[in-house]
BALOBA-1460 file (C-alpha; in Angstrom, 3 decimals):
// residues 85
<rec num="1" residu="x" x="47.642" y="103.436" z="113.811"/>
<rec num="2" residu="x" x="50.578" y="101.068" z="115.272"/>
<rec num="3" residu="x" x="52.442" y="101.505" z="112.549"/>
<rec num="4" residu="x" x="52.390" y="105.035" z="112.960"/>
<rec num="5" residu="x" x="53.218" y="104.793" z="116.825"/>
<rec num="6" residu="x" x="55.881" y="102.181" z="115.549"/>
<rec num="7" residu="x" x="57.494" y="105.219" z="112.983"/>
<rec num="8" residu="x" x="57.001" y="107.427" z="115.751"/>
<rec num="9" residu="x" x="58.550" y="105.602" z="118.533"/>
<rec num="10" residu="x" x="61.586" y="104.037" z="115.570"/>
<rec num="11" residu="x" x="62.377" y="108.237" z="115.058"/>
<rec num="12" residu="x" x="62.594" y="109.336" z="118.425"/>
<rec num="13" residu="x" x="64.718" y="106.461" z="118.687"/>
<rec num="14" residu="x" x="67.219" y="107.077" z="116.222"/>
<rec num="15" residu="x" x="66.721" y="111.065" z="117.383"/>
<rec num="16" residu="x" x="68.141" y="110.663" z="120.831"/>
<rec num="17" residu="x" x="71.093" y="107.980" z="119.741"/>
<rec num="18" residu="x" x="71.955" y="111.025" z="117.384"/>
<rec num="19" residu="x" x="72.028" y="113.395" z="120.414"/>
<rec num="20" residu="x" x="74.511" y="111.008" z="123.071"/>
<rec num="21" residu="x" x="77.894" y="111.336" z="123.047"/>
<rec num="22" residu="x" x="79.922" y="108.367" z="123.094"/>
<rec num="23" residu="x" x="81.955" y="109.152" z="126.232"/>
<rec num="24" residu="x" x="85.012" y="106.061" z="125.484"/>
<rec num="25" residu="x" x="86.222" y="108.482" z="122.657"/>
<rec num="26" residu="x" x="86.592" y="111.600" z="124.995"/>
<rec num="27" residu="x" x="88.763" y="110.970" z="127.958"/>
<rec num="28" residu="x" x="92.238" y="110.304" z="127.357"/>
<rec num="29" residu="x" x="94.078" y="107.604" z="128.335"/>
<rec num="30" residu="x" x="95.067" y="107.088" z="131.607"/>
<rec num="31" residu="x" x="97.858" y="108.989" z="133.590"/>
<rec num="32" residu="x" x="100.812" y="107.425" z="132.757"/>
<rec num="33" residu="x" x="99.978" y="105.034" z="130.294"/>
<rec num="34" residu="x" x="102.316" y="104.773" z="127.417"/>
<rec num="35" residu="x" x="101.497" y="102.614" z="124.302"/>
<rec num="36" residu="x" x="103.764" y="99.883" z="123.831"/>
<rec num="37" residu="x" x="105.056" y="98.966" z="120.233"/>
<rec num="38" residu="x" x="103.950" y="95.087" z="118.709"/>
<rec num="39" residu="x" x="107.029" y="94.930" z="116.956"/>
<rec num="40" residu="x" x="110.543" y="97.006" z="117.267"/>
<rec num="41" residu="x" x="110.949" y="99.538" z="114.697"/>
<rec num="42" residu="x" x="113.164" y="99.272" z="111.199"/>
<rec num="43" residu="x" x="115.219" y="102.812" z="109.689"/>
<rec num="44" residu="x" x="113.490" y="103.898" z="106.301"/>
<rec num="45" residu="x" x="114.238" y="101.865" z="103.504"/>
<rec num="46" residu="x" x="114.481" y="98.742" z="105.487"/>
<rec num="47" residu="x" x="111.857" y="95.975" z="104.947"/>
<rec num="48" residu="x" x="111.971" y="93.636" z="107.190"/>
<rec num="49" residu="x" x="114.337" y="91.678" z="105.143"/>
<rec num="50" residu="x" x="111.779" y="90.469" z="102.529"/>
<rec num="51" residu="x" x="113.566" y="90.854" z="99.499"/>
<rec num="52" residu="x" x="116.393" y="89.166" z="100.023"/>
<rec num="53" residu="x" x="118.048" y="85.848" z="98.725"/>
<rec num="54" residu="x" x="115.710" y="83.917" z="100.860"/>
<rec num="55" residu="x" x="112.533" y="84.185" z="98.667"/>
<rec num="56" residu="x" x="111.633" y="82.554" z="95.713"/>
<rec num="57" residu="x" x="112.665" y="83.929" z="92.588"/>
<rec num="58" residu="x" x="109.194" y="85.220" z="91.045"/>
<rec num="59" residu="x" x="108.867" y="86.935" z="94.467"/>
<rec num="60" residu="x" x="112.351" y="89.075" z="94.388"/>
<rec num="61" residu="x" x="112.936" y="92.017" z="92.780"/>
<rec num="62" residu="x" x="114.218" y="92.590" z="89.272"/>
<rec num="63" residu="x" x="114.174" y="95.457" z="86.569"/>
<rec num="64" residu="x" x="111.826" y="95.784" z="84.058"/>
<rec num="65" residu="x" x="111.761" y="97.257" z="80.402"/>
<rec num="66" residu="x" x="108.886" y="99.766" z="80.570"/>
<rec num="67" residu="x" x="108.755" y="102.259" z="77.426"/>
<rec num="68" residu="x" x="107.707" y="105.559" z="78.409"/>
<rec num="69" residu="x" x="107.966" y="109.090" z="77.924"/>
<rec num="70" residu="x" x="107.971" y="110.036" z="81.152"/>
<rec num="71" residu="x" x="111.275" y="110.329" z="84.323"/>
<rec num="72" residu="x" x="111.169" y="107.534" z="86.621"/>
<rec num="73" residu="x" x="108.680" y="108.148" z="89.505"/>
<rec num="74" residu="x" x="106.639" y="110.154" z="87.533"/>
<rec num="75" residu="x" x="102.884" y="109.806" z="88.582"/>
<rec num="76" residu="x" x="100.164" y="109.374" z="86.433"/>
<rec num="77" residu="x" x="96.690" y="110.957" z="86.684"/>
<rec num="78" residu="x" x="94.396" y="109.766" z="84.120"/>
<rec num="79" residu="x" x="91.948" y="112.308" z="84.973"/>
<rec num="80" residu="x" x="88.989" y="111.099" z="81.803"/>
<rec num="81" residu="x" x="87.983" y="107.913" z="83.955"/>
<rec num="82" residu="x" x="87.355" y="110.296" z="87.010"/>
<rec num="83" residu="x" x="84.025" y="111.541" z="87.350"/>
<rec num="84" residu="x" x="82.707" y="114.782" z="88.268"/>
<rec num="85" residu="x" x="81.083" y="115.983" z="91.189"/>
């Protein structure tokens, strides 16, 4: 019997947390506020300077032979190791 009252009161629980919406996701932020960035912004293509002469040399980039059939920037899908749903 008190583990039944236990079940009971554990469900009506979990019932009523499933019913209250969580009012910090709702309301917008505040009139006015603006976000401010953590760090200035780069054009495309830029990287922060990471790949330049100042890194190690296993860490910069170089060109690879790859054979393939396929144009560069092709993607491939193997689509046998997916499974189905």
């Amino acid at each position: 019997m008190r583990l039944r009252g236990a079940l009971i009161w554990s469900g009506l629980a979990v019932f009523c947390a499933l019913l209250v919406e969580a009012s910090a996701q709702t309301f917008p932020p505040l009139p006015g506020f603006q976000y401010q960035p953590t760090v200035p912004d780069v054009d495309p293509g830029i990287d922060h300077g990471n790949s330049g002469a100042t890194l190690p040399e296993e860490f910069q980039k170089r060109m690879v032979f790859y054979r393939s059939q396929q144009l560069p920037g092709t993607v491939m899908i193997y689509t046998g190791s997916v499974s189905s749903i």
